[in-house]
C-alpha positions as MATLAB code, in Angstrom:
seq = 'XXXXXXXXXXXXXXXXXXXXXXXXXXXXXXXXXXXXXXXXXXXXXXXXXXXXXXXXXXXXXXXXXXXXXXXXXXXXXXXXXXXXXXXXXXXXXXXXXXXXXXXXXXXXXXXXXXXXXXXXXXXXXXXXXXXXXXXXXXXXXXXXXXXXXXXXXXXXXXXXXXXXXXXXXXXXXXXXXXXXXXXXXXXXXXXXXXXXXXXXXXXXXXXXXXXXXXXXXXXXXXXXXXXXXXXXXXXXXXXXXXXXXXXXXXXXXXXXXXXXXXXXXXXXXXXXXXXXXXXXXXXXXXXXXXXXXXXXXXXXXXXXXXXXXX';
ca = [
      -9.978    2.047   19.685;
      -8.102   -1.374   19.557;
      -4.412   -0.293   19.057;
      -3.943   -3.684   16.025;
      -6.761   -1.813   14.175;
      -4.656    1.933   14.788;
      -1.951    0.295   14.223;
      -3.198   -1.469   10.416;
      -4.985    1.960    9.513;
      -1.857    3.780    9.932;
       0.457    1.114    8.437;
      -2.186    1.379    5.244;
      -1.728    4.941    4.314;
       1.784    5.139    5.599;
       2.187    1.748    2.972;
       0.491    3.696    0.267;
       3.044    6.970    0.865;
       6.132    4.476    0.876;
       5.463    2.415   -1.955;
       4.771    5.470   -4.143;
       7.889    7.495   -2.979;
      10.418    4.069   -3.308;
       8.660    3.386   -6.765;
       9.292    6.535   -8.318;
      13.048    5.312   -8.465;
      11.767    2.345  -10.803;
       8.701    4.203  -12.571;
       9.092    2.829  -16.161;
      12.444    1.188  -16.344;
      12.663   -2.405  -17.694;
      14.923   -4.982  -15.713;
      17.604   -3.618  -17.693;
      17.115   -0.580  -17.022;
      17.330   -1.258  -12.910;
      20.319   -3.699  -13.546;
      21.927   -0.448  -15.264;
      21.064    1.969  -12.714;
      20.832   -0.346   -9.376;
      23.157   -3.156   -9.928;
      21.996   -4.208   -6.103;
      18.782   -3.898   -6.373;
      16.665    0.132   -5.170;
      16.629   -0.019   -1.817;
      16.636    3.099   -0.357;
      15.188    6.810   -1.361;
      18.600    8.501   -1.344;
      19.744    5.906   -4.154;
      16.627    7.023   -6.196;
      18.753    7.907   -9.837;
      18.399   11.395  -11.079;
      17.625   10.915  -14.851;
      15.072   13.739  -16.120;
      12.082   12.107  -14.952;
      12.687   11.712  -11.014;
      14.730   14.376  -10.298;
      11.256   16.520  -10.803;
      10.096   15.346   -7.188;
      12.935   15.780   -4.016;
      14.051   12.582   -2.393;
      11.579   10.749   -0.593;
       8.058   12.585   -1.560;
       5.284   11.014   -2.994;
       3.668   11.212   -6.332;
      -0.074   11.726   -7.784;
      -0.986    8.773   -6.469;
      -0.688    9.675   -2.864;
      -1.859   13.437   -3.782;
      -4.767   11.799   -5.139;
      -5.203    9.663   -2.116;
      -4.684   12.527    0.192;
      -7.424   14.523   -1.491;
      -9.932   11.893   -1.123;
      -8.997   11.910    2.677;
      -9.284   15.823    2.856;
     -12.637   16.217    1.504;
     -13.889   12.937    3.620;
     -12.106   15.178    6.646;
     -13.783   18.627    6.000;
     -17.395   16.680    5.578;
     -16.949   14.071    8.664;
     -18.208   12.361    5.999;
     -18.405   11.148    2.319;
     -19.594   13.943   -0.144;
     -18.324   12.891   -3.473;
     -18.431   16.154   -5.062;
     -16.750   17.764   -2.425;
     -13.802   15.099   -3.418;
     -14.681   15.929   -6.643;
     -13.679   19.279   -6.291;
     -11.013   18.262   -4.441;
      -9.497   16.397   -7.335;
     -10.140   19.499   -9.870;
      -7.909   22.090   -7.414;
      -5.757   19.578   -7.129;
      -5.536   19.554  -10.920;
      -5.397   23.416  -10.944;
      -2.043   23.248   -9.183;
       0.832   21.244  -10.141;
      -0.072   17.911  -10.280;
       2.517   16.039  -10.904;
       2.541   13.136  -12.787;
      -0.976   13.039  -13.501;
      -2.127   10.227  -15.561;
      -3.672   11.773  -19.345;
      -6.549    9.359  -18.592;
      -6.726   11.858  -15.100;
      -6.220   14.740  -16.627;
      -8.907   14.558  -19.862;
     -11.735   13.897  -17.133;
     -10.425   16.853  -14.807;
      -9.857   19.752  -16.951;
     -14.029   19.124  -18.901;
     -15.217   22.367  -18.159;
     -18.145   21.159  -15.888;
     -16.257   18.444  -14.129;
     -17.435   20.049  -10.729;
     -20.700   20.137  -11.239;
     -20.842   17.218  -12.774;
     -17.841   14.550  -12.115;
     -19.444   11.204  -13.254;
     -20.977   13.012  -16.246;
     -17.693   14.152  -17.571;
     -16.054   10.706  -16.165;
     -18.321    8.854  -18.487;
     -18.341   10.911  -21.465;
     -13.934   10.585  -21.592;
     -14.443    7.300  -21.270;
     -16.945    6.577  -24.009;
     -14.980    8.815  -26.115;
     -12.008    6.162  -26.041;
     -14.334    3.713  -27.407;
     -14.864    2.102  -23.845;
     -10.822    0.871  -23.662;
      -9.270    3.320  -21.464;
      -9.503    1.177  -18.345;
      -6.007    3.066  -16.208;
      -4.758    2.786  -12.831;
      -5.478    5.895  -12.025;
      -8.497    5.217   -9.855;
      -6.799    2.422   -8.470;
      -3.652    4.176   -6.864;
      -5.623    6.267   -4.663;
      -8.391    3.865   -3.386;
      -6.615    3.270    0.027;
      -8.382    5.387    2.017;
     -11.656    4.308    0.983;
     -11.055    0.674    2.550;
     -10.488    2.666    5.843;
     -14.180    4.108    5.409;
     -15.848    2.110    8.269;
     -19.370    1.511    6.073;
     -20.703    1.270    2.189;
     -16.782    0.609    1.249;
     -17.968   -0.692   -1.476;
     -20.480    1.951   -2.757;
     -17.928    4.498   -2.055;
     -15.012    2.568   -4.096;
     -17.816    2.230   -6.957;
     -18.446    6.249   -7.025;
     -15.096    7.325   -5.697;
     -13.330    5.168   -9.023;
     -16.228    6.812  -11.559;
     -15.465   10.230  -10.442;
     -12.650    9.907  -13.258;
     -12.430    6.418  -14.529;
     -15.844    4.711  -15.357;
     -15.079    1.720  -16.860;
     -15.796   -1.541  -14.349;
     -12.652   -2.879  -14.819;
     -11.043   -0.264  -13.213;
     -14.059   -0.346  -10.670;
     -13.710   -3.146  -10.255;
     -10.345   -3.259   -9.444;
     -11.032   -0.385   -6.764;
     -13.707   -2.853   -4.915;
     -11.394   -5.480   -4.481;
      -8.465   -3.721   -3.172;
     -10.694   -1.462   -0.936;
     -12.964   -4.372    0.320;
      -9.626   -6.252    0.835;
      -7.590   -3.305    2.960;
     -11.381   -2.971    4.853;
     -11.418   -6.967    6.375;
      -7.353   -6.326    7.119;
      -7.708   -3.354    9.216;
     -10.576   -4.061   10.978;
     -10.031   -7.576   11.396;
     -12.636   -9.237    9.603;
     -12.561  -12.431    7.974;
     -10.337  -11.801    4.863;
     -11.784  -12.722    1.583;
     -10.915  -15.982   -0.303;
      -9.397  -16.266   -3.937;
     -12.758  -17.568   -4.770;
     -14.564  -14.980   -2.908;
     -12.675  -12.382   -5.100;
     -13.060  -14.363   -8.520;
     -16.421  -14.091   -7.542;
     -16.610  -10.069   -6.861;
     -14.760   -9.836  -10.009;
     -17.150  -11.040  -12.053;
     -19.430   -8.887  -10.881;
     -17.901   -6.203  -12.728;
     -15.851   -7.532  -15.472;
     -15.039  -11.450  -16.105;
     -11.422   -9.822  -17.646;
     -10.400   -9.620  -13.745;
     -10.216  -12.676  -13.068;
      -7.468  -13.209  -15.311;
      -5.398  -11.058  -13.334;
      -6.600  -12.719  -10.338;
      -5.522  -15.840  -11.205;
      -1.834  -14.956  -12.378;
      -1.473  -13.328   -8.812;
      -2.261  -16.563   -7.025;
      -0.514  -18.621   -9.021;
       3.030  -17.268  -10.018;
       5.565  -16.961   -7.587;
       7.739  -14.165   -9.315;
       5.730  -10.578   -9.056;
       8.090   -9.610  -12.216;
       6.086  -11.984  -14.567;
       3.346  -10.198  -13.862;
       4.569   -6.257  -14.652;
       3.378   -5.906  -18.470;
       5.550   -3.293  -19.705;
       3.404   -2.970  -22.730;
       0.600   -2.161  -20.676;
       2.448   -0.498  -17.483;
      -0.601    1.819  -16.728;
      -3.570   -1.301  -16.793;
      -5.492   -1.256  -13.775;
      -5.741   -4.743  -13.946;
      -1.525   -5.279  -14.001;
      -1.739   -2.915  -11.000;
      -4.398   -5.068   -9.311;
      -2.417   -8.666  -10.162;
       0.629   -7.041   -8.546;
      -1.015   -6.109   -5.431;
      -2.421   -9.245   -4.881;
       0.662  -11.113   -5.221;
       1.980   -8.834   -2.636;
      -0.869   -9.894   -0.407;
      -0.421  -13.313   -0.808;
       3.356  -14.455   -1.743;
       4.954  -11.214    0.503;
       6.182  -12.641    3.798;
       6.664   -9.317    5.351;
       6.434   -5.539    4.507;
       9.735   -4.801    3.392;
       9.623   -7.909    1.626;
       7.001   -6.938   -0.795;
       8.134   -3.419   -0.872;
      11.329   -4.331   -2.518;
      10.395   -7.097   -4.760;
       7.409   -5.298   -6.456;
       9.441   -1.592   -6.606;
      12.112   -3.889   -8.285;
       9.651   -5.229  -10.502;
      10.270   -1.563  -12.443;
       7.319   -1.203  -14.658;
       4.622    1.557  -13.444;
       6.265    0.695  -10.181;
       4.881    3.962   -8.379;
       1.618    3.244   -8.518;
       2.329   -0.597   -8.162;
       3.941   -0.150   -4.713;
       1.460    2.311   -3.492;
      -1.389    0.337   -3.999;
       0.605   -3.392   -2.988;
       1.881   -1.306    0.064;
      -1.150    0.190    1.260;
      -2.414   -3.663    1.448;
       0.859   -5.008    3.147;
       0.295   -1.962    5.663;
      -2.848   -3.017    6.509;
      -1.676   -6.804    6.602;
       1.458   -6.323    8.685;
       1.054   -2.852   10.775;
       2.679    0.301   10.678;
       4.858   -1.180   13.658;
       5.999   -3.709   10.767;
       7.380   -0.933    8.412;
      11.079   -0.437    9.089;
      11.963    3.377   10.478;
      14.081    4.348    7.140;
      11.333    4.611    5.201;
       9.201    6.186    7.562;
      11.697    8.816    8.496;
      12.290    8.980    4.932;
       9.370   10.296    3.799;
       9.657   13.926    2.755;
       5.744   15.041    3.836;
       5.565   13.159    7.009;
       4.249   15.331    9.600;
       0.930   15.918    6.239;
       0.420   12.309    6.590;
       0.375   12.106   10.490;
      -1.919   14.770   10.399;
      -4.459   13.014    7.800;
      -4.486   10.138    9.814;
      -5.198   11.159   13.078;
      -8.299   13.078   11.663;
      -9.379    9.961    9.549;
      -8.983    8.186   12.639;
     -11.248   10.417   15.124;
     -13.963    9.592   12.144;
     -13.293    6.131   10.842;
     -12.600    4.354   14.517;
     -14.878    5.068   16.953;
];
């Protein structure tokens, strides 16, 4: 195993656990909200402000987006392998618990009686029944792991997204970001912004919207829609930018977390890319020590490693 492509795989997931756990401190505030509450700017998990919301989850965990994440990378562990029903019924106990913060979008597809017998089914059915317009982030926060999958990335971020959100933007969305974190970690030729207009439109020409705005504006708050906080495709934009304006981890860390909006789910997915851009070695120790769960993640990845990197 080359220790660059260890070294991206773990920054990726560890990225994804950060990003969620520092965004939590932002999740739904407005700029004036963070002025109010972090006249400096959130910079570390112990400053994470205790209002109703975040004081739910202790100081440096993670939210459903890393959950999520994690039980993708479970069932992929028990299976040396990807099953997706097994994931699929790795989602629904996950459901059955206390899963916090789970999206509604999440939540309709999981508790249909025969989800586990029949995810994509059930997946389909919630979707049509919002007219074909629920299009969350939901999917998106927790494909990570799937760019670490070492073949079919892009089969399994297809399937992977349907197993609760079917429409192709939010597909879509999942291909991108997983084909993207794939070509970082294993050190392939990284795709261009007319590589990804053009996988975009494969699924819906809406994405490349959102592609563009990423590329072109320099500020990652213009692109947080607070009107739309949950969009897959907001989520999408603002990891991009962080891909391609960020000049190091902690750099896009902090300026997309400060971004407020859904900025959980924002820095977990923008994260997980800048982990597999700049390394694990890249991420400063605070927020690596920080992190409530650590020795869970550690764990994960070494297994995902034994099976992704040969």
């Amino acid at each position: 195993m080359e220790h660059k492509t260890i070294d991206r795989f773990r920054g990726c997931l560890y990225g994804q656990a950060i990003g969620d756990a520092l965004g939590l401190g932002t999740e739904f505030m407005t700029d004036e909200d963070i002025a109010w509450k972090y006249p400096h700017g959130l910079q570390h998990y112990k400053q994470i402000y205790q209002d109703r919301h975040r004081k739910r989850w202790e100081i440096g965990d993670w939210t459903d987006d890393t959950d999520m994440m994690l039980c993708i990378a479970d069932a992929v562990i028990e299976d040396k392998g990807v099953n997706f029903l097994n994931i699929a019924k790795h989602f629904k106990a996950w459901a059955n618990g206390v899963p916090m913060g789970i999206g509604e979008h999440t939540y309709k597809v999981l508790m249909m009686g025969d989800y586990t017998e029949k995810p994509f089914e059930a997946s389909h059915l919630i979707w049509e029944m919002s007219n074909c317009q629920s299009a969350a982030n939901g999917g998106l926060m927790r494909t990570s792991v799937v760019g670490l999958f070492p073949k079919e990335v892009r089969t399994c971020a297809e399937n992977i997204c349907k197993l609760t959100h079917y429409d192709p933007r939010c597909v879509g969305s999942c291909v991108i970001v997983s084909e993207l974190i794939h070509t970082l970690v294993y050190g392939i030729q990284t795709p261009t912004l007319f590589q990804i207009r053009s996988l975009a439109q494969l699924y819906d020409i809406n994405i490349c919207e959102y592609v563009d705005k990423a590329w072109i504006d320099s500020d990652v708050k213009n692109l947080v829609d607070y009107d739309h906080m949950g969009y897959t495709l907001v989520t999408l934009s603002v990891a991009l930018w962080a891909y391609w304006h960020s000049t190091s981890f902690s750099d896009g860390l902090l300026a997309v977390v400060n971004a407020g909006g859904d900025a959980d789910t924002n820095a977990a997915v923008a994260c997980a890319v800048l982990g597999a851009k700049y390394g694990y070695s890249s991420i400063p120790t605070e927020y690596i020590e920080g992190l409530l769960d650590k020795e869970t993640l550690d764990k994960t990845i070494n297994s995902l490693l034994n099976i992704c990197v040969k």
